[in-house]
C-alpha positions in Angstrom: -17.3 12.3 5.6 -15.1 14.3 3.6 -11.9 14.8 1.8 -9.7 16.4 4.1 -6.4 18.2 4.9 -4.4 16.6 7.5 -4.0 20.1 8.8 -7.5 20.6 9.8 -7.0 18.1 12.6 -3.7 17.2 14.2 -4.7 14.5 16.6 -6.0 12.2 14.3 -4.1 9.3 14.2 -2.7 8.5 10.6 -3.5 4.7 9.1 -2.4 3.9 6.0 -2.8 0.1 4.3 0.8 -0.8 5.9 -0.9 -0.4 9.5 -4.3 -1.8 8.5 -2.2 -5.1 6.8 0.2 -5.3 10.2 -2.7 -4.9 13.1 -4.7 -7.3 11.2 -1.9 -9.9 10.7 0.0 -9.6 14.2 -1.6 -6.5 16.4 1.6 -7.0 18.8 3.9 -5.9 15.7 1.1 -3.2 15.4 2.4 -1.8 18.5 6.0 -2.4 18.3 6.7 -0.9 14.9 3.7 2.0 14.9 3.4 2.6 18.7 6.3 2.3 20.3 8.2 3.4 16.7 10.7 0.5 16.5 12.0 -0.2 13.5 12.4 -3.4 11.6 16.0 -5.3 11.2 16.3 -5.4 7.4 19.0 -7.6 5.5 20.8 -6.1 2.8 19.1 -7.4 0.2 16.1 -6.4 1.3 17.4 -2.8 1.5 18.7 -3.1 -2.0 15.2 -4.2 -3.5 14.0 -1.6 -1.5 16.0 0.8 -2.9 15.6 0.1 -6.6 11.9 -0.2 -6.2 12.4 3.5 -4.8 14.3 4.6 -7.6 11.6 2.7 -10.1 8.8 4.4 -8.6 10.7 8.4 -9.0 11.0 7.4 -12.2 7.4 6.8 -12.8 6.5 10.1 -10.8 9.0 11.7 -13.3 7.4 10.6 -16.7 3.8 11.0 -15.8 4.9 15.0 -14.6 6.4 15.5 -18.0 10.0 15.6 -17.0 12.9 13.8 -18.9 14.2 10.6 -18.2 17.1 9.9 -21.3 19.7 10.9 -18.9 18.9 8.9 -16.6 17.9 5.8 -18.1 21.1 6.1 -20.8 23.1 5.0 -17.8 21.3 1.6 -17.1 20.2 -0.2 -20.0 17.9 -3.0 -18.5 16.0 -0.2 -16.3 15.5 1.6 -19.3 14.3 -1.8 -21.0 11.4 -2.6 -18.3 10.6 1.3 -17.8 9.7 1.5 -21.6 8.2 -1.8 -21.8 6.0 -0.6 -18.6 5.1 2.5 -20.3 3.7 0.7 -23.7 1.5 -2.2 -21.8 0.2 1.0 -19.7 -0.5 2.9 -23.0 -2.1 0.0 -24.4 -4.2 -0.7 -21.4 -4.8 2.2 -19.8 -6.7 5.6 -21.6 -4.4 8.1 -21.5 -6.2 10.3 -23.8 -6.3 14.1 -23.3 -9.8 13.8 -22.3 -8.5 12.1 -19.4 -7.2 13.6 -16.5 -3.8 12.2 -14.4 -1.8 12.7 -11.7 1.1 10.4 -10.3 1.4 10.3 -6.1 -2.1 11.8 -6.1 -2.8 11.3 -2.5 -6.2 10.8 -0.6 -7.5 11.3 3.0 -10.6 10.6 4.7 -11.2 11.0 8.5 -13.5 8.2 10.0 -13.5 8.4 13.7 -10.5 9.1 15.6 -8.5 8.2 12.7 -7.0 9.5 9.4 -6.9 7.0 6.7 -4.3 7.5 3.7 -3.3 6.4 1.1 -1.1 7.7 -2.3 -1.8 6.2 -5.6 1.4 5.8 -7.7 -1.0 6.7 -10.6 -4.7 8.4 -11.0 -6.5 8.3 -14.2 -9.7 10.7 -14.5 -12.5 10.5 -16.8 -15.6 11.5 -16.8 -17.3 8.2 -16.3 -14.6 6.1 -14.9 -11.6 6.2 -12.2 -8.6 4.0 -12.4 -5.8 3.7 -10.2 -2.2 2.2 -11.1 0.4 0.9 -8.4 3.9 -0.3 -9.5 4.9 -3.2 -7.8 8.4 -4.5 -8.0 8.2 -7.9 -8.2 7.2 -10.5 -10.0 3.4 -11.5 -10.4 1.7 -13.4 -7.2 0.1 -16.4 -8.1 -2.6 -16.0 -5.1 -4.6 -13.1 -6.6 -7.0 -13.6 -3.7 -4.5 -12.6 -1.0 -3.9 -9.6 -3.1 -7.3 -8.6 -3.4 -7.7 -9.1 0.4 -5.0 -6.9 0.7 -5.8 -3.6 2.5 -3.7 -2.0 0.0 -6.6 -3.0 -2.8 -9.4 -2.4 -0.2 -8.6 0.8 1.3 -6.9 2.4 -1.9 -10.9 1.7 -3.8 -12.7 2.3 -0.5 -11.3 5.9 -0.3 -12.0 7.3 -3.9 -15.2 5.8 -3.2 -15.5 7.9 -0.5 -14.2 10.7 -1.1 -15.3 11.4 -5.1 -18.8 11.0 -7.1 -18.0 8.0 -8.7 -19.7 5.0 -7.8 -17.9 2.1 -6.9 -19.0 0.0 -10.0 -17.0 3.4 -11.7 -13.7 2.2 -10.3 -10.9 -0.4 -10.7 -7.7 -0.2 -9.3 -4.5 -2.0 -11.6 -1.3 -3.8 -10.0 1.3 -3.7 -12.6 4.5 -6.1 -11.5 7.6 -5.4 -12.5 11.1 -7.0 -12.6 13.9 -7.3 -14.1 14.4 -9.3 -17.3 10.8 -10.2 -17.0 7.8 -8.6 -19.0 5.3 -6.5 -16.8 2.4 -8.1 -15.7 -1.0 -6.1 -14.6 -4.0 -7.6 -11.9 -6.8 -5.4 -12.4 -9.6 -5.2 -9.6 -12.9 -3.8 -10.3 -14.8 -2.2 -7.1 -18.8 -2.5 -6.9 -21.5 -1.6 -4.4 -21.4 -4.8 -2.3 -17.2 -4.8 -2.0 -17.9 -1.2 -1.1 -20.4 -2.3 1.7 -17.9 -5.4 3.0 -14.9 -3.2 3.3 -16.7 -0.2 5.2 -17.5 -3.5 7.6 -14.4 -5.0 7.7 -13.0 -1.3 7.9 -15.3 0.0 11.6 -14.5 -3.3 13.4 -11.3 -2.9 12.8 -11.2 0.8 14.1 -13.0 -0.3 17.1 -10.5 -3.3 17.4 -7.8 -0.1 17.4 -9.6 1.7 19.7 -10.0 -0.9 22.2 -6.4 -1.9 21.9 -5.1 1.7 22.3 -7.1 2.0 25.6 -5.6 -1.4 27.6 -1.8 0.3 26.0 -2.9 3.5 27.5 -4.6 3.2 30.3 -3.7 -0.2 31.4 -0.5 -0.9 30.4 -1.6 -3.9 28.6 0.6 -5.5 25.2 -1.9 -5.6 22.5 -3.0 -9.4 22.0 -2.0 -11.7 19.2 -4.9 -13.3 17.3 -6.0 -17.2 17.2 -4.7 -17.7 13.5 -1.5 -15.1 14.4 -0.8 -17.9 17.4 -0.4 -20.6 15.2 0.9 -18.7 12.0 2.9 -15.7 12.9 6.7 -15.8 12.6 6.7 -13.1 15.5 5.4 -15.0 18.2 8.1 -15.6 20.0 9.4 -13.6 22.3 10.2 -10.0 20.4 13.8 -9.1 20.7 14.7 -11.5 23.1 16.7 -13.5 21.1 18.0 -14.7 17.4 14.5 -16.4 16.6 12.9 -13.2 16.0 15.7 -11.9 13.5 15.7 -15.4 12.0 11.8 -15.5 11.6 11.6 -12.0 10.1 14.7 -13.2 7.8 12.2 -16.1 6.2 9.5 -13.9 6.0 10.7 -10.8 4.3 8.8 -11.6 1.2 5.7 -11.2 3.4 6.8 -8.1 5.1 7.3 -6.2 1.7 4.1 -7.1 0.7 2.6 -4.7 3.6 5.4 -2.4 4.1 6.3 -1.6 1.0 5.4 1.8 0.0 4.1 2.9 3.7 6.2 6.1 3.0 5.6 7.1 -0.8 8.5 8.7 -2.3 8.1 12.2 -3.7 10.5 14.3 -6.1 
C-alpha cells in the first residue's frame, strides 16, 4: 500500500478519524451525518469555540510557513499571550533544529480497500531517525488520557505515517498540545510501537468490513445502519433522530463529546 493522490482514484470513499470516531460510537449518526449528508444543529457557543479554534489553528499554519503574525496578534492581547506561550513549550519540547524538517497541515493518504483514509497533521517534524506529529487542541487538558489514546484521531494519525514512510513505529510519537485561554498549554505525548501498530491495523480491517457490510444493507436493502449494544444503552442519539426536541436536547449535553470527534474533520488551510 502506498502514499497516494486522491486523484488517482475518485471512487474511493474518503475516512478520516471524525468518521472512524462516529461509526464506531453510533453507526446510525454514521449514516445520517456522512451518508445521507445531514448536518449537525450546533448552539452558538459551540459555533463560537469553533470559530476561535479555527482562527488559532491559521495562526499556527501561519508561523510554522514563516509568515508574520504582529499584526494580527497586536489586536488581541490574550491570543497573543497563549500563541507565544504555545510557541516556547513547543520550542522547548519539540527539535526544531535546522537539521529537522517541518511542515504545518502536512497531510497523508493511504488507500486500504475501498476506502481512502486521511488525515492532516496540524504539525510534522522530520528527522532522520525520528517522526513527530503536533495537533492543537483547544481546550483544556482531558483527565482520561486513555479515551484519548483510544481516540481514532491518535490511532489513525500514527497508523498512517507508519504506513506510508520508512520509519518504524517505535520511530514515532504523536503530541496533543491543549490550549485555552488564561490557562498555560499543556502537551500528551503518545509514542507508537510495533504491537500498537499491529492492534490498530486490527481494529482498523474489522472496522472497514463493518463499513462495508453496512453500506450494502443501505444500498441494496434499504436497511438503517444498526446501533451497537454499548451505543443502546449509552448513546444520547437513540432516540428517534429528528423526531422531536430530545434529539436537539441530547446533542445540546453532549457537545463536549461531539467536538472531541468532529473537531478538525475539515482542516483549515490559508
Amino acid at each position: 500500500m502506498n502514499n497516494i493522490n486522491d486523484s488517482e482514484n475518485q471512487s474511493l470513499i474518503r475516512l478520516s478519524q471524525g468518521q472512524l470516531n462516529l461509526l464506531e460510537m453510533c453507526p446510525p449518526q454514521f449514516q445520517r451525518i456522512y451518508l445521507e449528508q445531514l448536518s449537525l444543529p450546533i448552539s452558538p457557543d459551540v459555533q463560537e469555540n469553533l470559530l476561535w479554534g479555527n482562527q488559532f489553528h491559521q495562526l499556527m499554519q501561519q508561523h510554522f510557513l514563516d509568515l508574520p503574525l504582529d499584526s494580527i496578534l497586536n489586536m488581541d492581547q490574550e491570543l497573543k499571550k497563549i500563541v507565544q506561550s504555545l510557541l516556547n513549550s513547543v520550542n522547548e519540547q519539540h527539535d526544531l533544529s535546522s537539521h529537522s524538517w517541518r511542515e504545518a497541515e502536512h497531510s497523508r493518504s493511504l488507500e486500504k480497500g475501498n476506502y481512502l483514509l486521511t488525515a492532516i497533521y496540524d504539525l510534522l517534524i522530520i528527522h532522520e531517525n525520528k517522526a513527530q506529529i503536533l495537533d492543537w487542541k483547544t481546550y483544556l487538558k482531558p483527565q482520561d488520557k486513555q479515551k484519548i489514546a483510544n481516540n481514532w484521531q491518535t490511532k489513525l494519525y500514527l497508523y498512517l505515517l507508519a504506513e506510508t514512510s520508512n520509519y518504524l513505529p517505535e520511530q514515532i510519537s504523536m503530541t496533543y498540545w491543549f490550549v485555552k485561554i488564561p490557562h498555560e498549554p499543556e502537551c500528551l505525548t503518545f509514542q507508537y510501537n510495533q504491537q500498537l501498530h499491529q492492534k490498530t491495523t486490527l481494529q482498523l480491517e474489522n472496522l472497514l468490513t463493518n463499513i462495508d457490510n453496512y453500506l450494502l444493507d443501505v444500498n441494496q436493502n434499504n436497511i438503517d445502519l444498526p446501533h451497537h449494544k454499548t451505543c443502546e444503552s449509552n448513546c444520547p442519539y437513540h432516540q428517534s433522530f429528528f423526531s422531536d426536541d430530545s434529539y436537539f436536547n441530547n446533542l445540546e449535553e453532549d457537545n463536549n463529546d461531539l467536538l472531541l470527534m468532529i473537531d478538525e474533520i475539515e482542516e483549515i488551510s490559508i
